[in-house]
Phi, psi and omega in degrees: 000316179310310199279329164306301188282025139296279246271043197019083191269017152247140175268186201224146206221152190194137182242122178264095181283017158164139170221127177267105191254131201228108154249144181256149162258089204241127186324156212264338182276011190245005183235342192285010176242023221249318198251155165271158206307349191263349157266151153241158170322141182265093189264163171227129178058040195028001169251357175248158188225167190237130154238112196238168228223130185205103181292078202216130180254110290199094179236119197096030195276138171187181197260129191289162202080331184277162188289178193285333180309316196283001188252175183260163151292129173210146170245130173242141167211129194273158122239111178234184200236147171277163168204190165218170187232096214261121148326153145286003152277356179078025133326109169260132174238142227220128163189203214246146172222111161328098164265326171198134203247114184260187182178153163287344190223130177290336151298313142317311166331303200280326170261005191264333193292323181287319181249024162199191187262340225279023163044052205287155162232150178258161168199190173276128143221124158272157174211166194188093177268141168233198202293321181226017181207160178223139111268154181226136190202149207206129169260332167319269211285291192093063157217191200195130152232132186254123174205154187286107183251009177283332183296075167335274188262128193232130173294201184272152175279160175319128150085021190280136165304341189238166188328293204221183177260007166284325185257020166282299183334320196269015156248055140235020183110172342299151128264160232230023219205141162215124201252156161213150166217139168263069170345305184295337177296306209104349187256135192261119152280127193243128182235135161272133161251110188282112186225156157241160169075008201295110166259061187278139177242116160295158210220156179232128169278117174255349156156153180215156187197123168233134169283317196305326182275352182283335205262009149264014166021068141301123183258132186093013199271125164242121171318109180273321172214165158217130161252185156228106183239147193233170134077027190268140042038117197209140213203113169256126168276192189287141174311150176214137192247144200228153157276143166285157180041000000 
């Protein structure tokens, strides 16, 4: 019973009053050992592989359909690596493998474990706005992100692979797809992700420091993009499960 109500058997309906996405470009050959065999990496230029970071605060998480009352506040945060999924009708589908899922509330700990596989640990968030900078900060998870809200026209961050911020666009989300896989089974979980209104506004990073992407010691990893997406309408439908192969 248990391990079925892992498998996100309902869906889940949520309004994301902002989520802040820090994507890394890291050689696609230091990461490939990250995800299980039914995925592959979502590459750029076949040599980058992505990890991204996702900051989202959260309102109203609840079993879709029940009233908003019923629902909880959450600050969330995801790493996940993009990758894809070729079906067994022969869909290739571009989404996300989960490496590691935080919160702010034990409570979120206690049901995301129960109704999913992403392994939530609770931890501390500061958040902290001045005149031109926001920070986000965790002393448990040992990061810090600092950023400039004053900048209008904002570059690309240094060494980002990519051109403009049109060919950035297409790594920052949604991808529409979040994979699980049970190696013993054999079997893959599929979770759809529903959104509306998705705008990412670039961010200019004035400094970060995450221990969790240092303690997978990584070489070459640079920040290819940071958005801001507000105001979203959000949905996961119920997981649907396929054998690979």
């Amino acid at each position: 019973m248990l391990s079925f109500l892992k498998n996100h058997p309902f869906a889940v309906e949520a309004f994301f009053e902002n989520s802040t996405v820090l994507t890394f470009a890291v050689p696609k050959e230091q990461i490939e050992n990250l995800i299980p065999e039914c995925l592959t990496l979502d590459t750029f230029e076949n040599k980058w592989a992505f990890i991204a970071i996702a900051m989202v605060q959260t309102k109203d998480l609840r079993p879709k359909g029940f009233p908003r009352f019923m629902g909880n506040d959450f600050f969330l945060i995801g790493y996940r690596v993009f990758v894809r999924y070729t079906t067994n009708a022969g869909k290739n589908l571009r989404g996300l493998y989960i490496l590691k899922s935080e919160t702010d509330k034990s409570k979120m700990e206690f049901l995301g474990n129960i109704f999913t596989h992403y392994n939530y640990t609770t931890t501390d968030i500061q958040q902290s706005e001045q005149d031109k900078t926001k920070e986000i900060s965790s002393t448990k998870s040992n990061f810090k992100l600092k950023i400039d809200k004053s900048e209008e026209n904002i570059s690309l961050p240094e060494h980002s692979p990519f051109a403009d911020w049109k060919e950035a666009r297409r790594y920052a989300g949604p991808l529409p797809f979040t994979f699980t896989y049970n190696q013993k089974t054999k079997e893959v979980l599929i979770i759809e992700g529903v959104r509306q209104n998705w705008t990412p506004n670039p961010l200019r990073v004035m400094d970060y420091n995450f221990e969790f992407l240092q303690s997978l010691q990584l070489q070459n990893i640079v920040l290819a993009n940071a958005f801001v997406i507000r105001d979203i309408p959000y949905h996961w439908k119920k997981g649907k499960i396929e054998k690979w192969k």
